[in-house]
Backbone atoms as SQL, in Angstrom:
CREATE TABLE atoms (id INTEGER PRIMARY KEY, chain TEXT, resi INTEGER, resn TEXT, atom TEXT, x REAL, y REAL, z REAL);
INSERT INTO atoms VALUES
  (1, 'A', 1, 'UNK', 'N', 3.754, -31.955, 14.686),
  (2, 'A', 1, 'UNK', 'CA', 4.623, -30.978, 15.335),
  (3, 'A', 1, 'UNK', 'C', 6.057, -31.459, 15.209),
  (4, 'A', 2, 'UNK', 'N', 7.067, -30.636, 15.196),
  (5, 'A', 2, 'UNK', 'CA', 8.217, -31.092, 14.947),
  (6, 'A', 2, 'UNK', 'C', 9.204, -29.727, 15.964),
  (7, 'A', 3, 'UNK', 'N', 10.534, -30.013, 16.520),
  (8, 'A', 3, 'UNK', 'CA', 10.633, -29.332, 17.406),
  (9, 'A', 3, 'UNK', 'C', 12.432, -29.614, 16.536),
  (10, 'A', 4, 'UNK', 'N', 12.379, -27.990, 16.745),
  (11, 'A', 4, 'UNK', 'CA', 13.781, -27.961, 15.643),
  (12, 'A', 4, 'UNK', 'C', 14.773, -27.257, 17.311),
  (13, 'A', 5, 'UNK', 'N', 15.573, -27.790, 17.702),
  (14, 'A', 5, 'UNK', 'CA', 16.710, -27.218, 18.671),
  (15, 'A', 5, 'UNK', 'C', 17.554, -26.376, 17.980),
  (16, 'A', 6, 'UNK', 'N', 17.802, -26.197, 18.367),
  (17, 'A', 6, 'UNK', 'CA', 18.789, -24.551, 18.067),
  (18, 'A', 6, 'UNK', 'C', 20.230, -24.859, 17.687),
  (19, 'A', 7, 'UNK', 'N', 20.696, -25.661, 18.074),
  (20, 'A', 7, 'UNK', 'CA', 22.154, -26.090, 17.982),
  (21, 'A', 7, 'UNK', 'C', 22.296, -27.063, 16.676),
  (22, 'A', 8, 'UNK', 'N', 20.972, -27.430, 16.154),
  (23, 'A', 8, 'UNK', 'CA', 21.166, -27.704, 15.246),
  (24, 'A', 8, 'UNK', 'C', 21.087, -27.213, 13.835),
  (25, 'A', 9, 'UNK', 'N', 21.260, -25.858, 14.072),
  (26, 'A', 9, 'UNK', 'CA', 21.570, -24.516, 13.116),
  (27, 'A', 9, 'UNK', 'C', 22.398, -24.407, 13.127),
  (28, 'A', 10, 'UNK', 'N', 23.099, -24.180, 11.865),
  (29, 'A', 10, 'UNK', 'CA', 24.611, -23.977, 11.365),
  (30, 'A', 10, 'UNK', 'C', 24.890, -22.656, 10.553),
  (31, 'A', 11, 'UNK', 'N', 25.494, -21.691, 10.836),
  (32, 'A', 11, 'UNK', 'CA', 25.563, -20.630, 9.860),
  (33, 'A', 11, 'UNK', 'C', 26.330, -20.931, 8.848),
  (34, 'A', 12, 'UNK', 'N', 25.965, -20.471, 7.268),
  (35, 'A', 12, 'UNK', 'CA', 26.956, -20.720, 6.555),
  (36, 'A', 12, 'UNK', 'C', 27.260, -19.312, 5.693),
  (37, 'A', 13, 'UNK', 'N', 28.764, -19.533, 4.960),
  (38, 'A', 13, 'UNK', 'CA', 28.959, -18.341, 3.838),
  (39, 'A', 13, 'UNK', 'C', 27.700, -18.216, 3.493),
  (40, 'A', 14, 'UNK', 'N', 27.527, -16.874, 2.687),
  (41, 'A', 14, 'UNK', 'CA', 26.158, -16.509, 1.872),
  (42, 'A', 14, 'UNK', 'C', 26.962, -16.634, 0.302),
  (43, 'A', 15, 'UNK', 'N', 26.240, -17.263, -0.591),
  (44, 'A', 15, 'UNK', 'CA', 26.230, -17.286, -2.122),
  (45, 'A', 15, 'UNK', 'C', 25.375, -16.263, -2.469),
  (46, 'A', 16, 'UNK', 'N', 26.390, -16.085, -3.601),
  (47, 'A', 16, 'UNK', 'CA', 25.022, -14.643, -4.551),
  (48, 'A', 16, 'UNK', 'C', 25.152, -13.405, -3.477),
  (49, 'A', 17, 'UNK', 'N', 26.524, -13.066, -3.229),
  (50, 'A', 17, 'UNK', 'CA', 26.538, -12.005, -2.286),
  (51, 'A', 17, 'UNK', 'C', 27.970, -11.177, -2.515),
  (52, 'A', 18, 'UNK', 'N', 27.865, -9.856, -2.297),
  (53, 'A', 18, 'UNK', 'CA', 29.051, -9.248, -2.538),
  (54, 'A', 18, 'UNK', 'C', 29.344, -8.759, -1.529),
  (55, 'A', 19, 'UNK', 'N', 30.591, -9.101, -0.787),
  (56, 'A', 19, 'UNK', 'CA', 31.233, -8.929, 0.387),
  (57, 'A', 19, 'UNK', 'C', 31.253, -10.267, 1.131),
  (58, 'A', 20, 'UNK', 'N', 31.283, -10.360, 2.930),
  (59, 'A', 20, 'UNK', 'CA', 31.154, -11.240, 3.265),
  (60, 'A', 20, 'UNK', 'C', 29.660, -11.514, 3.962),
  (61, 'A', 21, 'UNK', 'N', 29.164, -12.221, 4.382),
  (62, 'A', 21, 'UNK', 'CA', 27.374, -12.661, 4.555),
  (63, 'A', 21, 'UNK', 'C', 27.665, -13.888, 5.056),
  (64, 'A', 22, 'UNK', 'N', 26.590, -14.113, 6.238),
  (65, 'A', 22, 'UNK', 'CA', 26.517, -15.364, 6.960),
  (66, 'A', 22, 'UNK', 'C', 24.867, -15.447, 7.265),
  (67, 'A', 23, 'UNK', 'N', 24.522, -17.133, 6.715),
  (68, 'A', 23, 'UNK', 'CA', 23.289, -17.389, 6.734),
  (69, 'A', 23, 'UNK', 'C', 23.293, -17.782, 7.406),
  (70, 'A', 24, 'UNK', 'N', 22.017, -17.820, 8.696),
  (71, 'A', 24, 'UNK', 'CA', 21.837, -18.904, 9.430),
  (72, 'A', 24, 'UNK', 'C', 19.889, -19.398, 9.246),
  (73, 'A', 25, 'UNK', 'N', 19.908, -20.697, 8.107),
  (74, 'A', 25, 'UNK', 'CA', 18.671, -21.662, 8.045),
  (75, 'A', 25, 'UNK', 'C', 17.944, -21.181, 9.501),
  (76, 'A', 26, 'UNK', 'N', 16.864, -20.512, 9.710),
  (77, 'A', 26, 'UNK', 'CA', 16.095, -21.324, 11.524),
  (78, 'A', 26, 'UNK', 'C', 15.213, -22.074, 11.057),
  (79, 'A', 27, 'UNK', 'N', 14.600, -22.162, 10.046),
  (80, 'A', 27, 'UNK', 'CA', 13.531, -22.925, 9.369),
  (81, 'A', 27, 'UNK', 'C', 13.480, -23.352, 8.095),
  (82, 'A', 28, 'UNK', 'N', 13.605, -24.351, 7.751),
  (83, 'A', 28, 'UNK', 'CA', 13.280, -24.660, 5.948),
  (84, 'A', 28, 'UNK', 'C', 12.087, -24.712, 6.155),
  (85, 'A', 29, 'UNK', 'N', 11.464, -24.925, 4.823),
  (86, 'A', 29, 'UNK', 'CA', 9.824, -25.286, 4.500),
  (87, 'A', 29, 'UNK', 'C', 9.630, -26.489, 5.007),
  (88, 'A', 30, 'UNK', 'N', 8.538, -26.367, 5.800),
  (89, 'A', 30, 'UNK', 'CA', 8.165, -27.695, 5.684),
  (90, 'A', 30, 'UNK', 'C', 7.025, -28.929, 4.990),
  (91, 'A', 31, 'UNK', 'N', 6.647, -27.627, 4.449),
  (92, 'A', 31, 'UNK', 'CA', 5.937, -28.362, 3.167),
  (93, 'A', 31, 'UNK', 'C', 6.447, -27.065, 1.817),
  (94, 'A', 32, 'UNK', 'N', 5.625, -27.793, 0.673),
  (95, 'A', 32, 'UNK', 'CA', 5.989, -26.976, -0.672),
  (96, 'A', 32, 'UNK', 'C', 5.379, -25.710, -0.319),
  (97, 'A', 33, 'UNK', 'N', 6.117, -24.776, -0.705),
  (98, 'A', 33, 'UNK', 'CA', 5.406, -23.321, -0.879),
  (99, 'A', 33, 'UNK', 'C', 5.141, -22.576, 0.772),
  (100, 'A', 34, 'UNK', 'N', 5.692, -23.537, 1.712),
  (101, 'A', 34, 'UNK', 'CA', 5.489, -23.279, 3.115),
  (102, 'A', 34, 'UNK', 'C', 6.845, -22.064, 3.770),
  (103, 'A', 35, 'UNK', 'N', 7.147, -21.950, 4.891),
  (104, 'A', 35, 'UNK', 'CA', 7.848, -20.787, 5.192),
  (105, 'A', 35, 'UNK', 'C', 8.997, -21.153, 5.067),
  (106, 'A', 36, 'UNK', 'N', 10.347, -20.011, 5.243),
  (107, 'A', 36, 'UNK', 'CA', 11.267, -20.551, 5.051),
  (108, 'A', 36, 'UNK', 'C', 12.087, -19.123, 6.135),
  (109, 'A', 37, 'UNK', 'N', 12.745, -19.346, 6.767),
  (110, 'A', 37, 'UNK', 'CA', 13.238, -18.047, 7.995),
  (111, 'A', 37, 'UNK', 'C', 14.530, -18.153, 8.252),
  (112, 'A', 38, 'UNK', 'N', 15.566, -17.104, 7.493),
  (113, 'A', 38, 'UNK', 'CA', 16.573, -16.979, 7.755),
  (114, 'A', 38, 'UNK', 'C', 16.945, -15.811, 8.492),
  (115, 'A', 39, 'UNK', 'N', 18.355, -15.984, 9.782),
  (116, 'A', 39, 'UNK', 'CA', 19.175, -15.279, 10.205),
  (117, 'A', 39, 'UNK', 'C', 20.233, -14.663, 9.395),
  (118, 'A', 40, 'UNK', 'N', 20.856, -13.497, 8.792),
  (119, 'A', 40, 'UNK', 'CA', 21.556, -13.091, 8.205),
  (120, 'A', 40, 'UNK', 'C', 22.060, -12.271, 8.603),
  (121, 'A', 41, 'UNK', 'N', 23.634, -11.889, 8.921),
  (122, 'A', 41, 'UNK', 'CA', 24.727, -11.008, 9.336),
  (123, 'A', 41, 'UNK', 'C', 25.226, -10.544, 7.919),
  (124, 'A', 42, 'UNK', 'N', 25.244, -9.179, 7.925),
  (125, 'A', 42, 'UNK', 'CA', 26.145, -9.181, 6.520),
  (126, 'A', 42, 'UNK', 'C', 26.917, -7.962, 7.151),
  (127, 'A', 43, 'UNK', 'N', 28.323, -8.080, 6.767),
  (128, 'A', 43, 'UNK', 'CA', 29.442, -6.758, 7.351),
  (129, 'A', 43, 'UNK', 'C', 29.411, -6.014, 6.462),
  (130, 'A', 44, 'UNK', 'N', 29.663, -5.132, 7.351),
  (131, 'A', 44, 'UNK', 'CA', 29.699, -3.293, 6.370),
  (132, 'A', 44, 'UNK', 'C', 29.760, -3.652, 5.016),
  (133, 'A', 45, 'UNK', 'N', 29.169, -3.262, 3.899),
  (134, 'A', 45, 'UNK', 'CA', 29.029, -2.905, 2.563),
  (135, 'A', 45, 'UNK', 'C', 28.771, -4.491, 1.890),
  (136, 'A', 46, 'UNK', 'N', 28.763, -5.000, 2.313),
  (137, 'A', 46, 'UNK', 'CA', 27.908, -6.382, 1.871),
  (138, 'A', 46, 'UNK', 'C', 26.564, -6.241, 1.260),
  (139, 'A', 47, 'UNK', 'N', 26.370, -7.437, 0.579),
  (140, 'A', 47, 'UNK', 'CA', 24.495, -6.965, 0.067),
  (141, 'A', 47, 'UNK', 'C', 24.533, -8.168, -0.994),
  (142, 'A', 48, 'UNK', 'N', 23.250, -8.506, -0.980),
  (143, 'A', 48, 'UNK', 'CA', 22.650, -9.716, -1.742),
  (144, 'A', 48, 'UNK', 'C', 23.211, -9.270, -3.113),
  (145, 'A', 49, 'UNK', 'N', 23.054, -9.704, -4.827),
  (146, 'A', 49, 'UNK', 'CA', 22.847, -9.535, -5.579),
  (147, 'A', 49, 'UNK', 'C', 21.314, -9.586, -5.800),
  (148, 'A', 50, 'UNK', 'N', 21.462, -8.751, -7.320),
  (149, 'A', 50, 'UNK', 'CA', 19.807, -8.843, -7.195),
  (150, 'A', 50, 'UNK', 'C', 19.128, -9.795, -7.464),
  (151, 'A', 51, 'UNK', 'N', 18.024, -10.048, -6.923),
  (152, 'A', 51, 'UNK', 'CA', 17.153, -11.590, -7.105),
  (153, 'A', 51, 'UNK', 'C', 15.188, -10.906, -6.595),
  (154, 'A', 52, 'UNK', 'N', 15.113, -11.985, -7.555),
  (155, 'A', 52, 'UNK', 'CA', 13.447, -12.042, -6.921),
  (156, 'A', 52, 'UNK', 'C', 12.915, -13.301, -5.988),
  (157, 'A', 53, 'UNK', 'N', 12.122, -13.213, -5.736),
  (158, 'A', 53, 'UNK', 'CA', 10.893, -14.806, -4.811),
  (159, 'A', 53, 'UNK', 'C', 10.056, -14.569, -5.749),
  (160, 'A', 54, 'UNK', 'N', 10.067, -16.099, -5.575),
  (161, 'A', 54, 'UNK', 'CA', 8.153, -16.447, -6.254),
  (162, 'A', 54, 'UNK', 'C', 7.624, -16.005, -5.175),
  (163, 'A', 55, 'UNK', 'N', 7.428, -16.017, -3.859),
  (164, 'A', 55, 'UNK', 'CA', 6.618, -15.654, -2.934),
  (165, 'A', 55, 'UNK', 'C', 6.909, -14.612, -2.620),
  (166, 'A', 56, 'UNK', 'N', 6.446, -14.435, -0.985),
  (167, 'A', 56, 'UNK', 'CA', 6.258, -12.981, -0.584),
  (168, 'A', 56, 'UNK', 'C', 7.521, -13.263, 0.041),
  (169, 'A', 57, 'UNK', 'N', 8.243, -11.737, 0.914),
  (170, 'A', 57, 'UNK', 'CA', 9.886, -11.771, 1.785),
  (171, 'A', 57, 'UNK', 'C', 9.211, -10.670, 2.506),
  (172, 'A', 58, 'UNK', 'N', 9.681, -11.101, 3.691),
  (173, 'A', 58, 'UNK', 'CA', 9.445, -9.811, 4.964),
  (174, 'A', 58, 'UNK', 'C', 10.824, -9.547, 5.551),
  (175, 'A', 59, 'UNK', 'N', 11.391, -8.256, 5.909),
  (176, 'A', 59, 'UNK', 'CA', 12.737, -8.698, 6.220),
  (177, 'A', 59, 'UNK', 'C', 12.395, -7.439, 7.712),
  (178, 'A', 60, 'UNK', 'N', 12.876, -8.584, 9.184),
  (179, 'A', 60, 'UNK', 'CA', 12.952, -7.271, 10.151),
  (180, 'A', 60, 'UNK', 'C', 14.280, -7.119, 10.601),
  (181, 'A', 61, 'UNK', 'N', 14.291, -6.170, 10.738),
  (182, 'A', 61, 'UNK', 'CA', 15.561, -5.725, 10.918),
  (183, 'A', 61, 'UNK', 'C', 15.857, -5.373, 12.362),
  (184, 'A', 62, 'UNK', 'N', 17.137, -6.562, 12.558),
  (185, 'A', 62, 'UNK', 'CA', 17.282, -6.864, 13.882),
  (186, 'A', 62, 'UNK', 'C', 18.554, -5.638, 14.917),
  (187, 'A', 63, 'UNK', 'N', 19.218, -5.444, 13.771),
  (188, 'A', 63, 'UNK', 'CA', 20.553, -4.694, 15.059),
  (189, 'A', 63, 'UNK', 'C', 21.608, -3.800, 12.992),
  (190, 'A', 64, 'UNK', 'N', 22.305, -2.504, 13.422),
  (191, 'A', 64, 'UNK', 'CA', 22.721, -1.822, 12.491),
  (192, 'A', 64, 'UNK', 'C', 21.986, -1.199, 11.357),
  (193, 'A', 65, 'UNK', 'N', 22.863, -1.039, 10.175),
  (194, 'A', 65, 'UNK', 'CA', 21.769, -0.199, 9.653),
  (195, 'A', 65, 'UNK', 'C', 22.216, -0.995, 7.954),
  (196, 'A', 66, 'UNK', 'N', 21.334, -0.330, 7.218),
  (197, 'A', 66, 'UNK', 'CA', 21.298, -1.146, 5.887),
  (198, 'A', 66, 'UNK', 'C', 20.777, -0.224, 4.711),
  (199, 'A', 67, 'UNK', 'N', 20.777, -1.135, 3.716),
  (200, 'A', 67, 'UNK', 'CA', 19.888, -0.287, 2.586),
  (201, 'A', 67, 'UNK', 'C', 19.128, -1.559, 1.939),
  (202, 'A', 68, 'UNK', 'N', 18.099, -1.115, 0.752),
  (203, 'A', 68, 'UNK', 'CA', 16.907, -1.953, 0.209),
  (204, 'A', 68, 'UNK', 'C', 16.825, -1.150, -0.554),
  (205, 'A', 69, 'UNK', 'N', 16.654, -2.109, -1.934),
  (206, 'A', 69, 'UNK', 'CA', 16.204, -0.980, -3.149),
  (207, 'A', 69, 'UNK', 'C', 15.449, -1.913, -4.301),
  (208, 'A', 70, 'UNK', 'N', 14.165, -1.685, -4.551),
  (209, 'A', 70, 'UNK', 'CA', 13.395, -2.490, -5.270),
  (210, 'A', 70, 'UNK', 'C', 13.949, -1.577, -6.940),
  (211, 'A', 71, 'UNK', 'N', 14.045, -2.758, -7.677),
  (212, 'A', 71, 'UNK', 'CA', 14.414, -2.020, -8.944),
  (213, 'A', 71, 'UNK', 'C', 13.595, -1.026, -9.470),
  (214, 'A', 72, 'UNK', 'N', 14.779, 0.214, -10.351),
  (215, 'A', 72, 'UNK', 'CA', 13.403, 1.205, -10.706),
  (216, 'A', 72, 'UNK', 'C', 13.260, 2.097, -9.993),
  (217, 'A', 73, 'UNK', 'N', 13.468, 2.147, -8.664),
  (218, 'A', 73, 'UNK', 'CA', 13.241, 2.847, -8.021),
  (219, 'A', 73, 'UNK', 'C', 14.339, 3.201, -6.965),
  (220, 'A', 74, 'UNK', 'N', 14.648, 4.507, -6.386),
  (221, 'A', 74, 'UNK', 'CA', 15.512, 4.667, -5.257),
  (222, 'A', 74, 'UNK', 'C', 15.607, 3.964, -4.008),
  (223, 'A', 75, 'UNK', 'N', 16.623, 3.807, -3.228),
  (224, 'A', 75, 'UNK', 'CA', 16.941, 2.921, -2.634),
  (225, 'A', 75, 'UNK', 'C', 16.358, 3.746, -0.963),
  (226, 'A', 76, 'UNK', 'N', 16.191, 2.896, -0.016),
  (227, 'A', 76, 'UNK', 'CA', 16.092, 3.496, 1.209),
  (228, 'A', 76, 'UNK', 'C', 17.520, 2.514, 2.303),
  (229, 'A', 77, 'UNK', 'N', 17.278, 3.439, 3.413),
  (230, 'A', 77, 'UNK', 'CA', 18.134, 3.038, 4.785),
  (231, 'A', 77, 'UNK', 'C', 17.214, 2.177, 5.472),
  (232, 'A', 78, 'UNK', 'N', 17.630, 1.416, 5.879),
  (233, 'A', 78, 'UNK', 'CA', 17.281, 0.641, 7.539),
  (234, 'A', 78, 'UNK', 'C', 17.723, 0.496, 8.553),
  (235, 'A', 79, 'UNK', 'N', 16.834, 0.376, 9.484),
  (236, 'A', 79, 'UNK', 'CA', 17.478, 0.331, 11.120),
  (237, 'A', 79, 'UNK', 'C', 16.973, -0.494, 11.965),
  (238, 'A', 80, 'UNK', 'N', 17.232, -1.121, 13.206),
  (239, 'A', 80, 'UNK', 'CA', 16.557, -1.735, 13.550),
  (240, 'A', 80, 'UNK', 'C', 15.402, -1.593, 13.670),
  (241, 'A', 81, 'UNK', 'N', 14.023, -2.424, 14.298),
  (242, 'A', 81, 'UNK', 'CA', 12.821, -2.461, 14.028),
  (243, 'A', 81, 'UNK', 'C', 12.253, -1.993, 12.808),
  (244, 'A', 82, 'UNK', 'N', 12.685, -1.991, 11.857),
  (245, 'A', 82, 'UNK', 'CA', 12.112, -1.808, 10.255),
  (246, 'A', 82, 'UNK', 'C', 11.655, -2.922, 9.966),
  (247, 'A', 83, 'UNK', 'N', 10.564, -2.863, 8.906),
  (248, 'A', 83, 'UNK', 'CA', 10.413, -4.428, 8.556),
  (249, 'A', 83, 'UNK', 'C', 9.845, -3.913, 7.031),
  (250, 'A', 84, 'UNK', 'N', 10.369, -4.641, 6.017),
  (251, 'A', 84, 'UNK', 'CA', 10.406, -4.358, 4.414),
  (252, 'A', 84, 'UNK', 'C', 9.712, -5.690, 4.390),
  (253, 'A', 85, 'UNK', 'N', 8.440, -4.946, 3.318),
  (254, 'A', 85, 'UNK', 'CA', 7.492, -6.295, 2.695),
  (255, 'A', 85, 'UNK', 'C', 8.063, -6.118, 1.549),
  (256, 'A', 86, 'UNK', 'N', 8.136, -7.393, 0.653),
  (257, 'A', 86, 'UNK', 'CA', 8.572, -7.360, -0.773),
  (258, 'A', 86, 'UNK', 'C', 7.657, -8.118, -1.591),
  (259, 'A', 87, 'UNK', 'N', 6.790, -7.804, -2.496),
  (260, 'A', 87, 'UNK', 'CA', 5.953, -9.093, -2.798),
  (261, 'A', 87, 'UNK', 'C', 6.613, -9.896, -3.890),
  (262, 'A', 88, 'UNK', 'N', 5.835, -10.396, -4.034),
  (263, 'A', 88, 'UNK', 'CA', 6.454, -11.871, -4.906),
  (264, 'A', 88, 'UNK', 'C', 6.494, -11.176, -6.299),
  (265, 'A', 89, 'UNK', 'N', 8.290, -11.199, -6.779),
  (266, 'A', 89, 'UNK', 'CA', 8.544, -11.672, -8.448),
  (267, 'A', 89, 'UNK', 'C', 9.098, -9.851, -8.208),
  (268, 'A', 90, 'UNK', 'N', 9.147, -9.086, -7.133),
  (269, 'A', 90, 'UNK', 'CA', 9.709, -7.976, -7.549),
  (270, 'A', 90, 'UNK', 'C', 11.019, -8.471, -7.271),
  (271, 'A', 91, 'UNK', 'N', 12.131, -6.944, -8.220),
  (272, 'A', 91, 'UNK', 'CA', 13.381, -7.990, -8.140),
  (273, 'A', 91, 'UNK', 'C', 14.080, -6.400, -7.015),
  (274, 'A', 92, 'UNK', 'N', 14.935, -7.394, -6.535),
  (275, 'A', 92, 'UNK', 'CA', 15.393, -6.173, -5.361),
  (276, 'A', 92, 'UNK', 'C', 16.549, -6.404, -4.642),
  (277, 'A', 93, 'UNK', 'N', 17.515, -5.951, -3.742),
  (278, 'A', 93, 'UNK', 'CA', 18.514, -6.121, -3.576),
  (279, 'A', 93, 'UNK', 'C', 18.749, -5.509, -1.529),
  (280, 'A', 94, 'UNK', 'N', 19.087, -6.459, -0.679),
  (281, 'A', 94, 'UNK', 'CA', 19.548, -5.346, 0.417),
  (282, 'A', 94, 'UNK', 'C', 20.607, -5.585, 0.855),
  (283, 'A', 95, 'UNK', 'N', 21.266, -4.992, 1.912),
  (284, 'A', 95, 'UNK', 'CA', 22.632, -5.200, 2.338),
  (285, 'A', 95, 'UNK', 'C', 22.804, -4.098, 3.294),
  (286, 'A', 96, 'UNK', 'N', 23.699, -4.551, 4.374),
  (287, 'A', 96, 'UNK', 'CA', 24.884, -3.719, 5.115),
  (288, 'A', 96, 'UNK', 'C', 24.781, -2.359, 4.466),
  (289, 'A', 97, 'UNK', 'N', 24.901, -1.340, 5.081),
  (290, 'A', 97, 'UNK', 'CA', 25.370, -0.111, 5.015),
  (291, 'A', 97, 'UNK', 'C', 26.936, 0.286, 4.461),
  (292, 'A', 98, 'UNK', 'N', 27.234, 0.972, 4.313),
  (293, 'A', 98, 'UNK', 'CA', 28.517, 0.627, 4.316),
  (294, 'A', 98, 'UNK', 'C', 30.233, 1.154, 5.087),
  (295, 'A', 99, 'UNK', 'N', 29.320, 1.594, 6.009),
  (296, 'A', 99, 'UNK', 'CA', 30.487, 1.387, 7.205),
  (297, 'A', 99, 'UNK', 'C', 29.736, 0.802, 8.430),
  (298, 'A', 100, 'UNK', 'N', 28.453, 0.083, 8.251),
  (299, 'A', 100, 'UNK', 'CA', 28.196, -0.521, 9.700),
  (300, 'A', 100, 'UNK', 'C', 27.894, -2.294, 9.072),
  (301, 'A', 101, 'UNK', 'N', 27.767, -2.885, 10.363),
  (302, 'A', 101, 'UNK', 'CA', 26.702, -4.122, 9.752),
  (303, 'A', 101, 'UNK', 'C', 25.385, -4.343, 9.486),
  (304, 'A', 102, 'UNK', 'N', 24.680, -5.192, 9.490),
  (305, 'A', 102, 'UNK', 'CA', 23.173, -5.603, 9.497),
  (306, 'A', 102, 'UNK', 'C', 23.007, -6.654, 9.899),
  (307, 'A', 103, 'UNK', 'N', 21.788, -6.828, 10.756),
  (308, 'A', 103, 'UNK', 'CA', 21.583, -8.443, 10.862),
  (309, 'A', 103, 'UNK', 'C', 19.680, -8.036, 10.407),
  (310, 'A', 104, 'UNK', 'N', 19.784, -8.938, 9.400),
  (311, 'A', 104, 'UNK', 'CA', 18.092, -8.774, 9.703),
  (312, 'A', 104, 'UNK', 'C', 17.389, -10.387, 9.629),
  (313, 'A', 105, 'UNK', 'N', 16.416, -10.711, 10.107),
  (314, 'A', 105, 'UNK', 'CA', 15.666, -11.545, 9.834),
  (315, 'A', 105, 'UNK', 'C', 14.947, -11.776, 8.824),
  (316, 'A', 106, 'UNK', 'N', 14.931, -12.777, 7.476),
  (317, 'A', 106, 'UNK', 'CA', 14.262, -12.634, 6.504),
  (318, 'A', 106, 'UNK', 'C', 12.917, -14.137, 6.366),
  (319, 'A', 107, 'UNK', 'N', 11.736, -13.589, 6.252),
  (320, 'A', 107, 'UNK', 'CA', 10.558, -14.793, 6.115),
  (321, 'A', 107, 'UNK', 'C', 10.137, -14.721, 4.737),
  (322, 'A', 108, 'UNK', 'N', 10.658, -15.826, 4.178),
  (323, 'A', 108, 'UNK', 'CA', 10.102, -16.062, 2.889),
  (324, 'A', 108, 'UNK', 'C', 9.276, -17.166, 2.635),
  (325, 'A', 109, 'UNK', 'N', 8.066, -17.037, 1.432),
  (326, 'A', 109, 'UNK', 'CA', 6.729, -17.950, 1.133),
  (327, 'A', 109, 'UNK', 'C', 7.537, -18.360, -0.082),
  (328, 'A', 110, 'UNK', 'N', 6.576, -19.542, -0.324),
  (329, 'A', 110, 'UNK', 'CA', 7.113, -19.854, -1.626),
  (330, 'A', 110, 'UNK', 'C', 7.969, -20.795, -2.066),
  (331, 'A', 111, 'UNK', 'N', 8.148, -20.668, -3.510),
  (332, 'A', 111, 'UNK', 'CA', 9.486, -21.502, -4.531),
  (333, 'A', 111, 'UNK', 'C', 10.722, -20.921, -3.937),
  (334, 'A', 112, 'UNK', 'N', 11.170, -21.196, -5.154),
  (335, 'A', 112, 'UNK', 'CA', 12.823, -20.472, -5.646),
  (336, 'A', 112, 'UNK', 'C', 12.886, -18.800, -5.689),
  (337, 'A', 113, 'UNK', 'N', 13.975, -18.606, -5.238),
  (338, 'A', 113, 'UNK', 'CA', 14.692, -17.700, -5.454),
  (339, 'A', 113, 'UNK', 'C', 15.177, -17.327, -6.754),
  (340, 'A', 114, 'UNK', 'N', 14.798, -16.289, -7.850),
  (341, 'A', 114, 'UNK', 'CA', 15.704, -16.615, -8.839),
  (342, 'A', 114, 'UNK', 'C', 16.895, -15.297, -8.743),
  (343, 'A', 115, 'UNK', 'N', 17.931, -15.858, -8.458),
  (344, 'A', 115, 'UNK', 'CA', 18.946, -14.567, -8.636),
  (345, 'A', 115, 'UNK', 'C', 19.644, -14.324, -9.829),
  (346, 'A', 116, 'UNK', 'N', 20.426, -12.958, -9.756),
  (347, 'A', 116, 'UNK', 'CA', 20.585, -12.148, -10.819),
  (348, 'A', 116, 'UNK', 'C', 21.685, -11.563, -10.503),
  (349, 'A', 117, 'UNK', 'N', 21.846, -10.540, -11.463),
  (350, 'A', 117, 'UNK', 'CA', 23.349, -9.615, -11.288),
  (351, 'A', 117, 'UNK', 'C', 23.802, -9.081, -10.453),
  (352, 'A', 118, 'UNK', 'N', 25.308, -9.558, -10.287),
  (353, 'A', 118, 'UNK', 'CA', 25.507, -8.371, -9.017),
  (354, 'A', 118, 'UNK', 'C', 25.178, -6.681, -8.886),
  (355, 'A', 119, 'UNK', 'N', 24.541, -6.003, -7.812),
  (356, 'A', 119, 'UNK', 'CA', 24.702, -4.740, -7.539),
  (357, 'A', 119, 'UNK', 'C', 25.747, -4.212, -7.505),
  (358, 'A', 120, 'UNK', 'N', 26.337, -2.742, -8.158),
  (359, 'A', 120, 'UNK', 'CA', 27.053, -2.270, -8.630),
  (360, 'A', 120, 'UNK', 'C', 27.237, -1.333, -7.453),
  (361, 'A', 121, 'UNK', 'N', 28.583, -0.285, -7.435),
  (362, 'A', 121, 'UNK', 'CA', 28.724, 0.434, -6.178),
  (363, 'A', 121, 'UNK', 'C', 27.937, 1.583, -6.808),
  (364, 'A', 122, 'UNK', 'N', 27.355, 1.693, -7.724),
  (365, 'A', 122, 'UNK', 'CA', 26.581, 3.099, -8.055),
  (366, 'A', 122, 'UNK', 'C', 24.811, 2.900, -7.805),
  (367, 'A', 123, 'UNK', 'N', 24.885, 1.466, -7.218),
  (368, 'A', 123, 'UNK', 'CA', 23.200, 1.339, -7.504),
  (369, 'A', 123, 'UNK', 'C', 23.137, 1.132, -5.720);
């Protein structure tokens, strides 16, 4: 058992992001391929670039509204209590709305992240 305090979470800039984005780590893995649970704020019109997981991503969505768009396919809105499953190796993109914020909670399995191109204002 290991007992992680709270204060010893640090939010940081988000990389691989267009606009501004703040991560906050609550959990690394603690073994290989084990969970990994981030806090994320992103302000109005912010949004990941696109990237995939080797594993699975659950994202709930804590407070504002957002969008998610698995490639290929049209994009949807979010709001709070939403929760987007993503499985592993699809490539996909979410973010801020773009006149509100987002905070959502994201649980990811797995490796690496591999990211990719930025999202464009038409996608």
């Amino acid at each position: 058992m290991e007992l992680i305090r709270a204060k010893d979470s640090q939010a940081e800039r988000g990389e691989k992001f267009t606009g501004t984005v703040w991560v906050d780590r609550v959990l690394k893995a603690q073994q290989p391929g084990g969970i990994r649970v981030f806090l994320v704020f992103f302000e109005p019109g912010s949004r990941t670039h696109w990237h995939a997981h080797e594993g699975e991503q659950t994202l709930y969505i804590v407070a504002g509204t957002g969008r998610v768009r698995k490639s290929g396919e049209t994009g949807s809105e979010i709001s709070p209590g939403d929760i987007v499953y993503i499985a592993p190796g699809e490539k996909h993109w979410h973010g801020a709305g773009p006149r509100a914020a987002m905070i959502h909670l994201a649980v990811t399995t797995g490796g690496d992240t591999a990211w990719m191109e930025e999202v464009t204002e038409d996608e």
